[in-house]
C-alpha positions in Angstrom: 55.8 100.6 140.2 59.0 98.3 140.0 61.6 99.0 137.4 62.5 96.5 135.1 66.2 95.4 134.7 67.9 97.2 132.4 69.0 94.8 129.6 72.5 93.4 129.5 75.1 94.8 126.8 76.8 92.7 124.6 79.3 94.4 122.4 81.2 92.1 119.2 83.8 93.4 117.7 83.9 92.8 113.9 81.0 92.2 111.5 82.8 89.4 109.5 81.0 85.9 109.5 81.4 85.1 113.1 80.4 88.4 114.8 77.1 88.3 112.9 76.3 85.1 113.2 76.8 85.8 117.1 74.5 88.8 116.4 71.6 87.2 114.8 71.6 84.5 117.3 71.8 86.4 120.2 68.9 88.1 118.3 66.8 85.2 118.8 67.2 83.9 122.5 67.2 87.1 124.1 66.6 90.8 124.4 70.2 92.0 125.0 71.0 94.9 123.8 74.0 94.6 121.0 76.5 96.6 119.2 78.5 95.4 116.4 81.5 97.6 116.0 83.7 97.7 112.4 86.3 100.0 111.7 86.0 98.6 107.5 82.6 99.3 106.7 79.1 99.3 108.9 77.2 97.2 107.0 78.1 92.6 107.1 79.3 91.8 103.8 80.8 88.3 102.0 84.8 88.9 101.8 84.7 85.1 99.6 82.5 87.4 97.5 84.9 90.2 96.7 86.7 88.3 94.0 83.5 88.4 91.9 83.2 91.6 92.0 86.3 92.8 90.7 85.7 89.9 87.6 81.9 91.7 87.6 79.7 89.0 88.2 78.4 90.5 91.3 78.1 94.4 92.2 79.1 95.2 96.0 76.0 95.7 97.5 75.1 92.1 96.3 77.8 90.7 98.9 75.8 92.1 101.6 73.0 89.7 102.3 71.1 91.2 104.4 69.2 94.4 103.4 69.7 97.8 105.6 66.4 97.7 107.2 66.8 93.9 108.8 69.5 95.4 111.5 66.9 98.1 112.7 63.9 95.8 112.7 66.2 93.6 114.5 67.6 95.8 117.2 70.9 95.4 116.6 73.2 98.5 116.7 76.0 99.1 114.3 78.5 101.3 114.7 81.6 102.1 112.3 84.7 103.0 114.0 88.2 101.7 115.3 88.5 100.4 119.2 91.5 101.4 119.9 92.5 99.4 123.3 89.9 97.7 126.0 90.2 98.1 130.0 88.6 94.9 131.3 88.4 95.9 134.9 86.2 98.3 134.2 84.7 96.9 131.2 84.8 99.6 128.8 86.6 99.8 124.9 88.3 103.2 123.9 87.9 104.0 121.0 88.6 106.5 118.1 88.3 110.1 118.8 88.1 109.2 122.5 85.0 108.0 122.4 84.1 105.5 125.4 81.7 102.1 125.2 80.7 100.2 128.2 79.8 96.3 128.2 78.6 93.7 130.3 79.8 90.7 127.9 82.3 91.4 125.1 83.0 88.9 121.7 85.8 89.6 119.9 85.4 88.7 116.4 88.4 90.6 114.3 89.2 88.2 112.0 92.9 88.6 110.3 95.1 90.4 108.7 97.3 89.8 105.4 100.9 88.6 106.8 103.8 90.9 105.9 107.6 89.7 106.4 110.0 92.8 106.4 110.3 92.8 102.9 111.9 96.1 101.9 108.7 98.7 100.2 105.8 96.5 101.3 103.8 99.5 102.6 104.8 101.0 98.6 101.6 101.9 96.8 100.0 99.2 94.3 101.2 96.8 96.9 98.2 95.0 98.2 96.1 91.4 100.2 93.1 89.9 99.2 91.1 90.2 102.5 89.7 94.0 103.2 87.0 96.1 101.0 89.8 98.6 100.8 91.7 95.5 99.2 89.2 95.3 96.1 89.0 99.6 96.2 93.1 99.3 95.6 92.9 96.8 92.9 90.0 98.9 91.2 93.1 102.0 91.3 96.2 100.3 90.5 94.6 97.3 88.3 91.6 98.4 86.0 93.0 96.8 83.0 95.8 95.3 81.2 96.9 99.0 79.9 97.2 100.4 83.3 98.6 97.4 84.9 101.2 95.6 82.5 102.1 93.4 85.1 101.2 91.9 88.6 103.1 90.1 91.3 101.1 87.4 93.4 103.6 86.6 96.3 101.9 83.5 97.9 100.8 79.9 96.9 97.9 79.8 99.1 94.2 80.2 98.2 94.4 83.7 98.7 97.2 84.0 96.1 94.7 81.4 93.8 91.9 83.7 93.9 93.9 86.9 93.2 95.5 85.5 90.5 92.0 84.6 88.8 90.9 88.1 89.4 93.9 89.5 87.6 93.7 86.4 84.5 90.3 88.0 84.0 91.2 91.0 82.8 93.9 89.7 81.1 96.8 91.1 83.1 100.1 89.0 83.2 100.9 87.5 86.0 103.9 86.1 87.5 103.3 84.0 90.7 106.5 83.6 93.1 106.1 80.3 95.1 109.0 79.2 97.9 107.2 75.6 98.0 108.9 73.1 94.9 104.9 72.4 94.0 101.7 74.2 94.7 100.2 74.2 98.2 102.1 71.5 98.5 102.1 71.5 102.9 98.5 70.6 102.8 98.2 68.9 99.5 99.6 65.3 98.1 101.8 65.5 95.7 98.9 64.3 92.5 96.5 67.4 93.8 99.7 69.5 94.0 100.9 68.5 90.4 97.1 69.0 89.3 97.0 72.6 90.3 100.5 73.4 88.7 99.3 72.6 85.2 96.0 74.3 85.7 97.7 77.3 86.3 100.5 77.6 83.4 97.3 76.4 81.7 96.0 79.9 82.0 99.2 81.2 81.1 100.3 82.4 84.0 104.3 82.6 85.2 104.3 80.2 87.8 108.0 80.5 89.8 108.2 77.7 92.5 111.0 77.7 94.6 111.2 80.9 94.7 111.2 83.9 97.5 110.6 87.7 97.1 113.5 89.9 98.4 112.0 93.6 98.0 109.8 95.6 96.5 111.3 98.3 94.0 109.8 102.0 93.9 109.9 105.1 91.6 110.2 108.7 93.1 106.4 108.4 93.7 106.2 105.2 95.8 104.4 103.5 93.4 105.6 99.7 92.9 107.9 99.3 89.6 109.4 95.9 89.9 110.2 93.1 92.4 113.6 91.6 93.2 113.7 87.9 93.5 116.0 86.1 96.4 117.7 83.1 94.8 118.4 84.9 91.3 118.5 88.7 92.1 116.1 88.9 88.9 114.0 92.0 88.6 110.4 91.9 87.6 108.9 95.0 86.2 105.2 95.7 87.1 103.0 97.8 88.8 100.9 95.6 91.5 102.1 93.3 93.7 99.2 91.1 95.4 101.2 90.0 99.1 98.9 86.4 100.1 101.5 84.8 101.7 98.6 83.2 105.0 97.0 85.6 107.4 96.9 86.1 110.8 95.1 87.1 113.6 94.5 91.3 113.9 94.9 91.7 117.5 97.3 94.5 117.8 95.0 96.5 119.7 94.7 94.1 122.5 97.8 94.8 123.9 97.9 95.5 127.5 94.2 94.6 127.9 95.2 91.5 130.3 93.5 89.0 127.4 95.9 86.4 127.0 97.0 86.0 123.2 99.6 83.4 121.9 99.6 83.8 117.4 95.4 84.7 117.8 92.8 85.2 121.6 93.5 82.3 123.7 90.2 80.6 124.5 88.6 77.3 125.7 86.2 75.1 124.4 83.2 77.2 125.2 85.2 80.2 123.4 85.9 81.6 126.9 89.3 83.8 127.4 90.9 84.6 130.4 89.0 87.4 131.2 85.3 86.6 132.4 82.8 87.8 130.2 85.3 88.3 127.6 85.3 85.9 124.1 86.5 85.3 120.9 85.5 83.6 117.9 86.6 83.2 114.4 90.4 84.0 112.4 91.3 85.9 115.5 90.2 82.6 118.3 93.0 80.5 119.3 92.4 76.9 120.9 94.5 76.6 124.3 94.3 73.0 123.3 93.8 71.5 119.6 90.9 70.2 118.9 91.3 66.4 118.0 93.5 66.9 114.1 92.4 70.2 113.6 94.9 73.5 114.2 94.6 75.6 116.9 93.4 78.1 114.6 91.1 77.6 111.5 90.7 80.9 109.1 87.8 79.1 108.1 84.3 80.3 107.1 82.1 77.6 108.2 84.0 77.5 111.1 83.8 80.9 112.1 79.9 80.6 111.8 80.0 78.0 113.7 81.7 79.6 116.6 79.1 82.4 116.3 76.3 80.1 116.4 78.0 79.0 120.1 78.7 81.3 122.1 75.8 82.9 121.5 74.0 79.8 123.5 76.4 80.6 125.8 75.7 84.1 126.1 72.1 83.5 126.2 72.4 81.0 129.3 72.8 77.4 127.6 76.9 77.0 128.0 77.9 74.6 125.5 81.0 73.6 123.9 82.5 74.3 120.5 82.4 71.0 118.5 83.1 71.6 114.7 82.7 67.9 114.1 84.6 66.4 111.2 86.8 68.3 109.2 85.5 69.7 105.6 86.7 72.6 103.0 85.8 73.7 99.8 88.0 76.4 97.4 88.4 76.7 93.7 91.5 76.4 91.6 90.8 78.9 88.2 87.8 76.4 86.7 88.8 73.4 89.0 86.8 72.5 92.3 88.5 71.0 95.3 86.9 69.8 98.4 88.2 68.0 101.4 86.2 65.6 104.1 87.9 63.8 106.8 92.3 63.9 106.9 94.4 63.8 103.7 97.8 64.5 104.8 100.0 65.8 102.2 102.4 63.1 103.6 100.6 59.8 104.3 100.7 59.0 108.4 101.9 55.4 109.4 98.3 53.6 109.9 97.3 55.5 106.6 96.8 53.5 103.2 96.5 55.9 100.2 94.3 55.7 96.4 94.6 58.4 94.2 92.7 58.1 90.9 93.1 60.7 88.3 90.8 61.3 84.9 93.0 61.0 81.5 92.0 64.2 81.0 94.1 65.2 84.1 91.8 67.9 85.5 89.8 65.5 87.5 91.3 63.4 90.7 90.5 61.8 93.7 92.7 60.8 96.2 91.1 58.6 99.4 93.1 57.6 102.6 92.0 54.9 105.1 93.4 52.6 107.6 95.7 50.0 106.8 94.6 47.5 108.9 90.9 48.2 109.4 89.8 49.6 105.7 88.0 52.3 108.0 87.9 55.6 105.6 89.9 58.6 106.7 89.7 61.0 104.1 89.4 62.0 100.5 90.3 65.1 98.5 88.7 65.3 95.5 89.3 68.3 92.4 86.7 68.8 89.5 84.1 66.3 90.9 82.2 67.2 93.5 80.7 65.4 96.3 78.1 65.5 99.0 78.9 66.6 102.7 76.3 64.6 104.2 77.4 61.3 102.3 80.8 61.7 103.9 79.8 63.5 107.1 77.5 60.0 107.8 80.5 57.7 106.1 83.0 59.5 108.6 80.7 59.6 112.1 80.0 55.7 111.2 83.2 54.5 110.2 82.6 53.0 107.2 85.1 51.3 105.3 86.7 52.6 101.6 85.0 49.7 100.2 81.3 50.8 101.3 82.7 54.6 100.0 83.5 52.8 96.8 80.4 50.6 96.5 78.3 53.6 97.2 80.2 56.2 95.4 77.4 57.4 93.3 75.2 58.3 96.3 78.3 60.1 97.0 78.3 62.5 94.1 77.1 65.9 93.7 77.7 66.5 90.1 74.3 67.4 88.0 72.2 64.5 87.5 73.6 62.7 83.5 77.2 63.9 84.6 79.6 60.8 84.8 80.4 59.3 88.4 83.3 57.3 86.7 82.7 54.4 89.2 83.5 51.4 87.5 87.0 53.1 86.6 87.9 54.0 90.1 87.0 50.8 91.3 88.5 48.8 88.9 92.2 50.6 89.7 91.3 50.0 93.6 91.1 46.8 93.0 94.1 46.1 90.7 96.1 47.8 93.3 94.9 45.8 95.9 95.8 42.7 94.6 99.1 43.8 93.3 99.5 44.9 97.2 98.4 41.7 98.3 100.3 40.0 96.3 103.8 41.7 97.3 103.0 41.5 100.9 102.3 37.3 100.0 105.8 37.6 98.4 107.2 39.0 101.1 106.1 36.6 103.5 107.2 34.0 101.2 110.9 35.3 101.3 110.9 35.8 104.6 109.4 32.1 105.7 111.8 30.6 103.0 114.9 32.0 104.8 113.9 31.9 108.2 113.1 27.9 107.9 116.6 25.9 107.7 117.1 23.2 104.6 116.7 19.6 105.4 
């Protein structure tokens, strides 16, 4: 009787978004045998989910979506430890308490890690990111309430820093918020989405410092965080959490002297291929040799990371295809204001770009639309407390549509519940006021410049 071929093993590192999604797809083209490997926690769980925990809309085990049972019924192995190096020549990953794990193709999938600069007492205790279970176990210890914490430190103006800050305003902790940009997120938002922001947050009463950069981080005799030193002014903070969400980056320490190339995250191609053969990556930790059209080299992105799963597990399962994310989208939340993105809104306008911002009186609603300035083809828009459909602009975007077929079809384009206002007439009527006036000074212009070029009679 023949033997059958023994099945090939596929081992991911990281059960984040990307290393799942690889998982569950594999799952369905093939009978591979595969191991998911975390050092966190053994079980998939939603990290955009954490923050709702700690503000107690959710319990933990509702971030996990999946129940225990569906990785058993679906053969997939889990396994929670630390890899502590890999030997690609003889394809096997070392890891904690010298255990040993051969494989036949490997996906790395470690996602990132909270970026630290040096800063004196750092590593102190009540000193903390916004990305790890442990994260949200740390904030539950040194951050239970306003009596235990009188004050916290958010050191970061990203959306990390955004969604910590929430956390903390919900338990009605002070917060001071130390920003080295002059305005908000201001390096990947225009200035009217910047300003936005701003307000919203000394709306909720929070002591937003721009301009400003942490030097250290003070200790008692314990360890324990009691103040923070501030760079331009040597002002000391008292408090006893300091929330460090200053970016991520990629957590690939422990690929040193594997032979992977690595640049900031896993070098890798367009089919997510590194260096090595049967060696990828996918997710925070994947690194484009070559940028994809506009987009960065590397996108800490959800969707994104899904939809690098999604990929090379055709590849894996013998349909090699390229990674295409298609246009770029992103969605985050600003305290009790949306914002979504669809196509390129610089922060600073590009030379072929035209720009229209609109903003609501009420000044928590905007939208701000960039297109070409000779063709009218639609580049962008960011919008912030209206929300809008993906497919609208996904279509608008692969057909190159003009901002005046956006405009004349900007209902279809909203998501808001159905009786909500689409405040159509009023954006179109300032488009159109400011494309006259535009007109009209470039007329002038012309004008001027016909009137002296042409010599009196």
């Amino acid at each position: 009787m023949q033997k059958s071929a023994p099945k090939k093993a596929i081992v991911i590192i990281g059960n984040g978004i990307s290393g799942v999604t690889a998982a569950r797809h594999i799952r369905k083209n093939s009978h591979a045998q595969i191991t998911i490997i975390s050092e966190e926690h053994p079980y998939f769980f939603s990290r955009t989910a954490l923050m709702y925990v700690y503000m107690g809309h959710m319990k933990f085990e509702h971030t996990q979506p999946y129940e225990k049972h569906f990785w058993k019924k679906n053969n997939i192995n889990l396994i929670q430890t630390r890899v502590e190096s890999i030997v690609t020549k003889t394809k096997t990953l070392n890891l904690s308490h010298g255990e040993k794990l051969v494989y036949d193709s490997l996906i790395i999938a470690t996602g990132s890690k909270p970026n630290k600069f040096g800063w004196k007492g750092q590593d102190a205790k009540g000193v903390m990111g916004l990305y790890h279970k442990k994260d949200l176990e740390a904030l539950e210890q040194y951050a239970p309430n306003n009596q235990m914490c009188k004050r916290a430190v958010i050191v970061g103006g990203g959306l990390i820093g955004i969604e910590l800050a929430e956390m903390l305003h919900s338990r009605h902790i002070p917060i001071t918020f130390l920003v080295r940009e002059d305005s908000f997120w201001n390096k990947v938002l225009p200035e009217g989405e910047s300003e936005l922001i701003n307000r919203e947050i000394l709306e909720k009463g929070i002591d937003l410092r721009l301009n400003t950069n942490l030097k250290e981080i003070l200790t008692d005799e314990n360890g324990q965080v009691r103040r923070v030193k501030i760079q331009e002014t040597e002002e000391e903070i008292p408090c006893n959490l300091v929330g460090l969400t200053a970016g991520v980056s990629p957590n690939i320490a422990f690929l040193k002297g594997s032979g992977i190339q690595t640049n900031k995250g896993v070098l890798v191609n367009r089919f997510l291929e590194t260096n090595i053969p049967d060696v990828y990556a996918i997710g925070d930790c994947a690194e484009q040799k070559v940028p994809i059209g506009e987009r960065r080299s590397i996108e800490a992105v959800w969707y994104t990371g899904r939809m690098m799963g999604e990929t090379v597990a055709q590849t894996l399962c013998g349909n090699r295809i390229e990674y295409k994310p298609g246009f770029w989208f992103n969605s985050a939340k600003f305290f009790d204001i949306e914002y979504q993105t669809y196509g390129w809104v610089w922060a600073l306008p590009k030379r072929n770009e035209s720009r229209f911002y609109w903003e609501h009186f009420s000044r928590k609603k905007c939208l701000h639309f960039s297109f070409d300035k000779k063709s009218n083809v639609f580049l962008g828009v960011n919008t912030l407390g209206i929300r809008l459909r993906h497919e609208f602009f996904n279509a608008v975007l692969e057909q190159e549509k003009t901002i005046d077929y956006v405009l004349e079809h900007f209902e279809e384009a909203v998501f808001d519940p159905e009786f909500y206002p689409t405040y159509q007439k009023e954006i179109v009527a300032q488009f159109n006021r400011e494309q006259k006036t535009t007109i009209s000074i470039k007329k002038k212009h012309w004008i001027n410049f016909f009137s002296k070029a042409t010599p009196s009679s």
